[in-house]
C-alpha positions, 0 to 999 in steps of 0.5 A: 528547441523542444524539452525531452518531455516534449519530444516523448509526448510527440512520440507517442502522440504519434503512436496513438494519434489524439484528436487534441492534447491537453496540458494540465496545470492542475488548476481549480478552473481545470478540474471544474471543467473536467467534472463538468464534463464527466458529468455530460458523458455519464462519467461521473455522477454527482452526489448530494450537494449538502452532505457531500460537496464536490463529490463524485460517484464513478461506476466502472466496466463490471469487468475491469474492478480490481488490479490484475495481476495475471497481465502485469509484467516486469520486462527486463533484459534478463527474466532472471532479473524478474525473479519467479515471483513475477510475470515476465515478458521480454522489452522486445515483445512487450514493445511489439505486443502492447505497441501494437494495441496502442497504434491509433487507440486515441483517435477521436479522444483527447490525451491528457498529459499528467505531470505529477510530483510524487511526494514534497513538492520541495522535498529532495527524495520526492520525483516526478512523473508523466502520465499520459491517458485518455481517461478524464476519469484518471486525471481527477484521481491523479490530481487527488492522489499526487501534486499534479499540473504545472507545480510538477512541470516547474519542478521537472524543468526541461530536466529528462529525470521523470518516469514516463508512464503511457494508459490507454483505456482501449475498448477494456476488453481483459483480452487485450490489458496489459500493464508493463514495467519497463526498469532499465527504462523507467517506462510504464505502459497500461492498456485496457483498464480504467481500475485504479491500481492499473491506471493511476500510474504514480501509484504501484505502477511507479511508486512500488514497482519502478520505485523499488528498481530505482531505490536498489540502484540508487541506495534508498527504499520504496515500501509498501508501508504506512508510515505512523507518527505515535506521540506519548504523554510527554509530547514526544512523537515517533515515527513508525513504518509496518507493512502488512498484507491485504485484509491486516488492518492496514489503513486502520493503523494508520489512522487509528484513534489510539485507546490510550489518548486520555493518558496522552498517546495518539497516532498520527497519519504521516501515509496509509501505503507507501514510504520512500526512504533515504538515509539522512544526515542524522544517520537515520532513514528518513521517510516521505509519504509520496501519495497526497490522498488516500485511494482505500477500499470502502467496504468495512469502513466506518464509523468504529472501524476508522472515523478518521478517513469517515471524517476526510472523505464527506467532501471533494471526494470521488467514489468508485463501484459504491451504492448509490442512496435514494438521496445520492449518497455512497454506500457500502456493506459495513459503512455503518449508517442505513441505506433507506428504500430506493438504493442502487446498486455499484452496476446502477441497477435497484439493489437486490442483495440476492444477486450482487452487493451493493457495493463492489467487494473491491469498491474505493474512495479517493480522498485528499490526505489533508482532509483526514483530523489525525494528519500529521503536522510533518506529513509534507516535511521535506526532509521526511520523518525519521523512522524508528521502528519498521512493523510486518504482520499477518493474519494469523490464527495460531503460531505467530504471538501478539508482538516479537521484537527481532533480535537485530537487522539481519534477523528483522530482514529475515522475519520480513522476508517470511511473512505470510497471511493467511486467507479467509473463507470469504476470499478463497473458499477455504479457510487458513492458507498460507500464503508467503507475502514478503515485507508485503511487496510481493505483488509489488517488487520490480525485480527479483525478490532475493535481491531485493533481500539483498538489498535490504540487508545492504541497508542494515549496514548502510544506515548508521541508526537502523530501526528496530523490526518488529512483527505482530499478529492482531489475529490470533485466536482462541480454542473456542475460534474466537479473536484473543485481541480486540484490535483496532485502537487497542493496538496502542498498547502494542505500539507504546511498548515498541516505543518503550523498547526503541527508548531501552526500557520496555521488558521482554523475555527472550523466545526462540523467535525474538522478544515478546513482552514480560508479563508486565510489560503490555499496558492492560489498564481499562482492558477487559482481557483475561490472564489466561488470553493474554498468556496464549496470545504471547505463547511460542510454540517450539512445534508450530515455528518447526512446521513453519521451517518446512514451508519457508524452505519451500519457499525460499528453494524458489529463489535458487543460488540467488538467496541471500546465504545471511537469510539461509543461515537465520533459518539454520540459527532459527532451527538450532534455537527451537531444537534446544527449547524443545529438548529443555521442555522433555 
């Protein structure tokens, strides 16, 4: 009798009608092959074998680059499940639509079918997953990115319990792409691009938008975090999880080589992206990493701005819409290293910086998270790493200090939940638009985003030692337009006196907005940085949080009768505590 995986797959082989189907175990003799044969196609090509073995650049369809969030749909039952910050289609015209574009769409190919594990492989919180694809370019990043092949099939069992995604490339053509979430399913289905974000399935697709359905239901959390381990002089380590939009300096976070190693603090990699959690039975949340790589943006990654992943990724790697060196090496803008004569460009034509860069602005690596020096040593711990403190920041010129500490839970879920970046020239064409990201999920979130508030609130009362939140701000700038904060492995000074307040003793004085740390408190030693910088990177401005009222009402007024009233009444309590001060300054 034939599992209920085995039944799915007949059924959509049935929908797609393969040439073959091909069963992957995930095995060094399989991949060679695969490699091989990407080779033949014009897939893959293969970089120097002396500086970087194993290592593979893929150039992708000039049209199909990014994630594309205009054709990414959450179809639920109900559209007010949605929320309105999603695109929604109903399951019923999903099913017919993106249906009818995958009848017959694997003719004359092979389908592969890609069971994946998504954390652990013995970690309880961890699940698993099944993709289907017809792009032997997918499967070597799955393999790269999750525990694939028959350790997931092992796991799985002839149990139903996995999320079945179905990814056909189709002709990739942005008329006819779609990438659907099915919640009340567990189904995804993606049509009509190669992209990383759209095709590897275990990654947003299921790790953030199915996951984050699955955890509201389930009593745990899926988010888009990092996940850091900060070890002090006396050895200790602490976990910390921060989320931060696009162009925040993220990944470089996670793998920061921390300014204040010679007096012993260090930053350890547990993930660069995503965190599961789930309430352990030390009545902390216990957080697991579900990715086993790292899937970054290459541009502006080097040797100052992240060694670390520069260190990880000289091997069994593969690269995307990056340049191609005379000597078959990866380039890209901000790699730090010439590129010599000869260079191509991401499209494979002679580089000419006059009509495109040389790698694509949104050009990737895909590179195995052991690879990196600063893994952590828990970084597979079944059991996940205890997490005691969570982090939101944005890219902020003025308003929002270097650090605040929320007052308590419902506050944190309120700073979260009115988190904004602000563009760049380079991205908009305008600089300084705020845009409201929310715990930086909201790309990401498979449902209505109040309720997704709601849910996190419900946590705060669940868990019985809830971590301490904290916003910081890397950006900020002076009058003369300039960065207060020199960031990058500096920013250890602001993580050991989270980990000063998490242990009762860092100093903080009490602002309308949280606690910013007391003069003293920031550990400044060895860094050329003025009184008077400092001053203004910690100021609150009772007039700036009042112009910032204004925008989160707006923002919130989306949400209608479903917004959380612990959140409406944070903003009223936000108000009252900036009137005051700014009545005590007249």
């Amino acid at each position: 009798m034939s599992t209920p995986l085995e039944q799915w797959v007949e059924q959509q082989a049935a929908l797609t009608r393969p040439r073959n189907i091909h069963w992957c175990d995930g095995s060094d003799a399989e991949i060679a092959r695969l490699n091989e044969q990407m080779l033949r196609d014009g897939t893959f090509t293969a970089l120097n074998e002396k500086s970087y073995p194993n290592c593979y650049l893929h150039r992708s369809n000039p049209n199909d680059v990014a994630r594309t969030e205009h054709v990414t749909f959450i179809c639920s039952r109900n559209k007010e499940d949605a929320g309105p910050t999603n695109n929604w289609m109903a399951p019923a015209e999903a099913k017919a639509k993106v249906g009818a574009l995958f009848m017959g769409s694997m003719e004359g190919r092979t389908m592969y079918v890609v069971p994946y594990i998504m954390g652990p492989v013995s970690s309880p919180i961890s699940k698993v997953g099944v993709q289907l694809t017809d792009s032997a370019y997918v499967v070597a990043n799955m393999r790269i990115m999750t525990r694939m092949g028959k350790v997931a099939l092992d796991r799985l069992g002839s149990s139903p319990d996995f999320v079945p995604g179905l990814h056909g490339l189709g002709d990739l053509n942005p008329d006819r792409r779609f990438i659907c979430h099915f919640p009340e399913e567990k189904l995804i289905w993606s049509f009509g691009s190669g992209y990383g974000g759209n095709a590897l399935l275990g990654k947003k697709c299921f790790a953030l938008r199915i996951a984050s359905a699955m955890a509201r239901e389930q009593g745990w959390m899926a988010e888009h975090m990092l996940i850091l381990g900060l070890e002090a002089s006396s050895g200790k380590v602490t976990y910390l999880a921060a989320a931060f939009p696009s162009a925040c300096g993220k990944t470089n976070l996670a793998m920061m080589v921390s300014a204040l190693e010679a007096s012993g603090y260090r930053v350890w990699t547990v993930g660069d992206d995503i965190a599961w959690m789930q309430v352990g039975p030390d009545g902390c949340l216990r957080a697991i990493n579900p990715e086993a790589g790292f899937f970054g943006v290459a541009p502006g990654t080097g040797a100052s701005t992240n060694p670390n992943v520069m260190q990880a990724l000289n091997k069994n790697s593969i690269f995307t819409n990056v340049g191609l060196t005379a000597s078959r090496e990866p380039w890209w803008e901000g790699i730090e290293m010439p590129s010599g004569d000869g260079m191509l460009d991401w499209q494979g034509q002679p580089f000419d910086p006059k009509v495109r860069t040389a790698a694509h602005p949104n050009s990737r690596y895909t590179v195995p998270a052991r690879q990196a020096p600063c893994i952590s040593k828990r970084w597979e711990d079944p059991a996940g790493v205890p997490i005691s403190a969570f982090i939101f920041g944005g890219r902020r010129t003025k308003t929002a200090p270097l650090v605040f500490e929320a007052f308590d839970w419902q506050h944190g879920v309120f700073v979260g939940a009115t988190m904004g970046s602000e563009t760049t020239a380079a991205a908009t064409g305008a600089v300084g638009v705020l845009r409201r990201d929310p715990m930086a999920m909201l790309p990401f979130c498979g449902y209505n985003m109040a309720d997704y508030w709601a849910h996190w609130l419900a946590m705060g009362r669940r868990v019985p030692h809830p971590p301490k939140i904290f916003h910081v701000n890397w950006f900020r700038k002076g009058s003369d337009g300039k960065f207060l904060w020199p960031g990058f492995g500096e920013n250890v000074r602001v993580l050991k006196w989270m980990l000063e307040r998490i242990e009762g003793k860092g100093k903080a004085v009490e602002t309308p907005i949280g606690f910013v740390p007391a003069a003293d408190a920031l550990t400044l030693d060895g860094l050329d940085i003025s009184r008077g910088a400092m001053e203004a990177l910690q100021r609150v401005d009772p007039a700036d949080y009042a112009a910032e009222l204004d925008d989160t009402n707006a923002f919130f007024h989306k949400f209608g009768a479903k917004l959380p009233a612990e959140l409406r009444a944070e903003q009223e309590k936000l108000s009252e505590r900036l009137q005051r001060v700014t009545v005590a300054q007249k």
